[in-house]
C-alpha positions in Angstrom: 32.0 -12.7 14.3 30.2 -12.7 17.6 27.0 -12.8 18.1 25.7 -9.9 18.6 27.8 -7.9 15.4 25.9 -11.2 13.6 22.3 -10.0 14.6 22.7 -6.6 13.0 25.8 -7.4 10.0 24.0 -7.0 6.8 20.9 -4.6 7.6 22.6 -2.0 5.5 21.5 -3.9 2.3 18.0 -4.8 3.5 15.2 -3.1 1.4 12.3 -2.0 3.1 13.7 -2.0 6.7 11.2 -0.6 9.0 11.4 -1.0 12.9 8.4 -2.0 14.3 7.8 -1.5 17.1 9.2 1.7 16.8 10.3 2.8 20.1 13.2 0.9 19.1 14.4 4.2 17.2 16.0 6.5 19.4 16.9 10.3 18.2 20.0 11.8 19.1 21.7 15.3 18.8 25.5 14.2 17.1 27.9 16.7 17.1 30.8 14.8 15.1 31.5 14.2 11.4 28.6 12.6 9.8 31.1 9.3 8.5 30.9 6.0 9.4 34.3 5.6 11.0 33.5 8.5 13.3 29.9 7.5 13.9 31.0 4.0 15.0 33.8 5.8 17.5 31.2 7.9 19.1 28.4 4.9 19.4 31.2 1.7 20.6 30.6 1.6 24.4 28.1 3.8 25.1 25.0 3.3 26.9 21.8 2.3 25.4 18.3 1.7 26.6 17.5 -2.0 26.5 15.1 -1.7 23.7 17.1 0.7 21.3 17.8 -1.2 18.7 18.3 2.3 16.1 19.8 5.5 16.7 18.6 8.5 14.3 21.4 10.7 15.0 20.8 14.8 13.5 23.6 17.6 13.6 21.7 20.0 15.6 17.6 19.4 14.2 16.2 16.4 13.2 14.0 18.5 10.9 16.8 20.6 9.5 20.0 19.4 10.0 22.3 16.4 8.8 20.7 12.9 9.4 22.3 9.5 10.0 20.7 6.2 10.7 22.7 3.5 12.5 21.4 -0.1 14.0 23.5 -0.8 17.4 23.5 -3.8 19.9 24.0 -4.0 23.2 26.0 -6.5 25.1 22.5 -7.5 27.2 18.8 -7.0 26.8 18.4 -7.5 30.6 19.5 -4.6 32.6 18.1 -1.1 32.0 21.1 0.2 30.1 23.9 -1.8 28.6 27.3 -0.7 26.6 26.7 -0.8 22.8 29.3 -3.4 21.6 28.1 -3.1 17.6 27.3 -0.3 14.8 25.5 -0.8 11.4 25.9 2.6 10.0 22.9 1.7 7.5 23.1 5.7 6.1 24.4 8.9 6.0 23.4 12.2 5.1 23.7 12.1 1.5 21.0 9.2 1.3 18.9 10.4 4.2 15.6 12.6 3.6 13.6 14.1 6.4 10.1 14.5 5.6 7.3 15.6 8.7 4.1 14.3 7.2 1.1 14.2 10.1 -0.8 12.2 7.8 1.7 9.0 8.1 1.5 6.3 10.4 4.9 5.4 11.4 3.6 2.0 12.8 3.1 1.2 9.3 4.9 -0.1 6.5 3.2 0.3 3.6 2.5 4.0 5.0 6.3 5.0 5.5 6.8 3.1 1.9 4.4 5.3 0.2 5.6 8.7 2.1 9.2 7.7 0.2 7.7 7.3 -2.6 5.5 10.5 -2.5 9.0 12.2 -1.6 10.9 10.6 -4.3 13.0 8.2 -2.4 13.6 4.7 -3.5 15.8 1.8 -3.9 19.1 3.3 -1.8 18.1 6.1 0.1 16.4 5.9 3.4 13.5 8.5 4.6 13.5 9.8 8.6 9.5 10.2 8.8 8.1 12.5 11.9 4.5 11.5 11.5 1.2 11.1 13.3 1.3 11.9 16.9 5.0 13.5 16.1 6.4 10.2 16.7 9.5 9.0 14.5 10.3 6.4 12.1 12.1 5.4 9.1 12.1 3.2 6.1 15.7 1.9 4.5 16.0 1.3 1.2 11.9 1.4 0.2 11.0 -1.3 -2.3 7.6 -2.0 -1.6 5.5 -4.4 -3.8 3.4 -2.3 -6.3 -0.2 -3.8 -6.3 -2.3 -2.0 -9.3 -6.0 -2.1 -8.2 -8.6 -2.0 -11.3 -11.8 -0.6 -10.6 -15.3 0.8 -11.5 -16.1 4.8 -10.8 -18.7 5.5 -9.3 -19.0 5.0 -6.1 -16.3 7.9 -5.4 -13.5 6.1 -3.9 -13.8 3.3 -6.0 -14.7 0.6 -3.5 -12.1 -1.9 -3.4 -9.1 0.7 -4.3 -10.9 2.5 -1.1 -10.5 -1.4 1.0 -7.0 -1.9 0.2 -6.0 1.3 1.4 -8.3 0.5 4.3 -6.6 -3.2 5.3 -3.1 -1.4 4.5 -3.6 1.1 7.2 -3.6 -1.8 10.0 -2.7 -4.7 8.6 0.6 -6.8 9.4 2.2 -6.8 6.2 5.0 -6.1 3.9 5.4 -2.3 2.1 3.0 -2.5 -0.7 1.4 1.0 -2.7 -1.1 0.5 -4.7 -2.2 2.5 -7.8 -5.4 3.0 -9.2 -6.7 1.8 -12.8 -10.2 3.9 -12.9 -13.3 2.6 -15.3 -15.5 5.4 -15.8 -18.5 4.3 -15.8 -19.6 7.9 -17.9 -16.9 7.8 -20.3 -17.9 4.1 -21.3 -21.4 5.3 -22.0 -19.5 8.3 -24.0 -17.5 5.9 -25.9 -21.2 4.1 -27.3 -23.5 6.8 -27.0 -26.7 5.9 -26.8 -30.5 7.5 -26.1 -31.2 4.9 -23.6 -29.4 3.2 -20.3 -29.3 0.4 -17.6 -27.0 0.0 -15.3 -26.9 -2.4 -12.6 -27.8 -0.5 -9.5 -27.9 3.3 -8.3 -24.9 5.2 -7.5 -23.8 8.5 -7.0 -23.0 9.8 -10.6 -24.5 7.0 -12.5 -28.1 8.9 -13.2 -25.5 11.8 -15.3 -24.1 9.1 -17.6 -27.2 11.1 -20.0 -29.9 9.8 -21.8 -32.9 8.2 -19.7 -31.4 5.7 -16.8 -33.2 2.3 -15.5 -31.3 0.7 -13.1 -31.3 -3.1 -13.3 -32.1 -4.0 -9.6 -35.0 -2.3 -9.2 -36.0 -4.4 -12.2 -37.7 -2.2 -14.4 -41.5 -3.3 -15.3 -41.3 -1.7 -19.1 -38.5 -3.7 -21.1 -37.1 -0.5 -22.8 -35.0 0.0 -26.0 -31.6 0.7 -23.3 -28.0 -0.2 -23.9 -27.0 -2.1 -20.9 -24.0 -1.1 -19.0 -22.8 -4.1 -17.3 -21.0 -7.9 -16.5 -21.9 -10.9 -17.9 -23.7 -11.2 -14.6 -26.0 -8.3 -15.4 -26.7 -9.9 -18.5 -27.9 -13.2 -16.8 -29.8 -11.1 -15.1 -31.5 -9.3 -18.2 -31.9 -12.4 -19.8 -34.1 -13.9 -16.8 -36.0 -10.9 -16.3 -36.9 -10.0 -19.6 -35.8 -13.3 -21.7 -33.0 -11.7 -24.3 -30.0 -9.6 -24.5 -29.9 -6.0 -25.2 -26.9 -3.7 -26.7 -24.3 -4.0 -23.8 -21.1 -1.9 -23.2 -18.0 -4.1 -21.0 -17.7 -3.1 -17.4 -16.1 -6.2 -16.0 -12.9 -5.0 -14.8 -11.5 -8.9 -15.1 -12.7 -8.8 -18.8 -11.4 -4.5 -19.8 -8.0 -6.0 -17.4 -7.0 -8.6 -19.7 -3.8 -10.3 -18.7 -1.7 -8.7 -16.7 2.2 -8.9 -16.2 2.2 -6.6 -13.2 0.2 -7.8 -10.1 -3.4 -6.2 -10.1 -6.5 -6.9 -7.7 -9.8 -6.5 -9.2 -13.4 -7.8 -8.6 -15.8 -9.9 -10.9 -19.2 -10.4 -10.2 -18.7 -14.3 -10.8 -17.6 -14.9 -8.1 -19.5 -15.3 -5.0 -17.9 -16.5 -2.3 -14.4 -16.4 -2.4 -10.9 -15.3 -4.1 -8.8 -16.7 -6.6 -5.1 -16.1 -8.4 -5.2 -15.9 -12.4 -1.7 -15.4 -13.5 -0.7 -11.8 -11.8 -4.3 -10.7 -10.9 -6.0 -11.5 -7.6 -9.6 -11.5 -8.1 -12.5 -10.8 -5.3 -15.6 -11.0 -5.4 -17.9 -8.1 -6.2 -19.4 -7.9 -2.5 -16.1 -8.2 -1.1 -15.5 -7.0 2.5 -12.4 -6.1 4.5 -11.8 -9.6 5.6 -11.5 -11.1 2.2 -9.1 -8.0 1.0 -6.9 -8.9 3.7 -6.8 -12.7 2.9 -6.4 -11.7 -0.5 -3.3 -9.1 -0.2 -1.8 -12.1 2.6 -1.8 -14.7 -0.5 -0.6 -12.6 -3.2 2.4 -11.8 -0.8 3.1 -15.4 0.3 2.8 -16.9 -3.7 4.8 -13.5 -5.1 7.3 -15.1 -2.4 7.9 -10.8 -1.8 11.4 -10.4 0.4 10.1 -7.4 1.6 
């Protein structure tokens, strides 16, 4: 095998193929029969642009007519053009889903990964994405890691599902969607009604939960017969301010999580200053930022050891 046919052999069973950058993906009318034998005739020894790496051919529309996606190498990077001298036909029609979606980034993995998976594609089909800007893109064979991200409502997003969405959007790093656990705050207070609340701090929603609300950081000057909603730091808290422990209803999303076998992020207000790995959860601290999400989401795909 020579090699060039070596730098592209085997791409056809890669999951979660994206090409970034993705000028590499040229789009191409194809009047011939959408099979691999023909598709590789028509490709062999034509021309290429030195930095198309992937050819999207379509039978008359890329929005509406047949689609097939095919890797190709060229016998040089260096001139302008260059004879293709290898095809990877990584799919044909009957795997390949065109979806225009303005709202996708096709500079992004874990963007094109969710757009499958909003469109029903996984495991062996491929999706052809025209997305923001109009530019094109695809994703072969969309695996991406599945990161389940418990958290307190309010605030409305949910603060850390609203980072990780955030650090996904422009971070370098493999597919990953992530789905959203929600702890209602309101239906905890529900669950162990009460005449009386305090909660930690004031959010949007929280002053509905019913009952009379005192919120614990303003540090209420009349210890009141409340049911607090809150960690175990909130408690600390409590106990320093007024010197015992009232009623309290479980917000912790590390202590309502338990242990998990599929790989969560949450936050606990114990820690302070940085992240840590119990089991399958990645835990942040409750004042986490951007930065620390990032680090976070970097480790938990370096120790999962993710191929994708």
């Amino acid at each position: 095998m020579d090699k060039a046919q070596g730098s592209i052999a085997g791409l056809r069973n890669q999951r979660n193929l994206v090409p970034l950058p993705y000028r590499q993906v040229s789009v191409q009318p194809y009047a011939g029969a959408m099979t691999q034998q023909a598709i590789t005739q028509h490709l062999m020894g034509r021309e290429a642009y030195r930095r198309t790496n992937f050819i999207v051919l379509h039978g008359g529309s890329v929005a509406s007519g047949a689609l097939a996606v095919v890797a190709v190498e060229r016998r040089s990077d260096e001139p302008l053009f260059s004879p293709i001298i290898a095809v990877e036909v990584l799919s044909l029609p009957e795997t390949t889903t065109f979806v225009h979606d303005a709202a996708t980034d096709c500079a992004n993995r874990s963007a094109l990964a969710l757009c499958a998976r909003q469109n029903g594609v996984t495991g062996q089909g491929t999706v052809v994405v025209q997305g923001r800007y109009d530019h094109i893109n695809f994703i072969h064979h969309p695996d991406p890691l599945v990161l389940r991200i418990v958290e307190v409502a309010p605030p409305e997003p949910p603060k850390l599902f609203d980072l990780v969405r955030h650090v996904l959007s422009y971070a370098d790093l493999p597919a990953i969607v992530v789905e959203l656990e929600r702890i209602e705050i309101a239906e905890l207070a529900r669950k162990t009604p009460a005449e009386e609340y305090l909660v930690p701090c004031r959010s949007g929603g929280l002053d509905q939960i019913g009952g009379h609300v005192s919120f614990l950081d303003e540090r209420p000057a009349e210890r009141r017969a409340w049911t607090l909603i809150g960690c175990e730091r909130s408690l600390q808290f409590h106990r320093h301010y007024y010197g015992d422990e009232p009623p309290r209803i479980e917000m912790c999303p590390r202590r309502i999580a338990g242990n998990r076998s599929e790989l969560t992020m949450l936050k606990c207000c114990l820690l302070e200053f940085d992240i840590e790995r119990d089991g399958q959860t990645m835990v942040v601290p409750w004042g986490t930022d951007l930065a620390m999400v990032e680090r976070a989401l970097r480790q938990l795909v370096d120790e999962v050891g993710h191929d994708r």
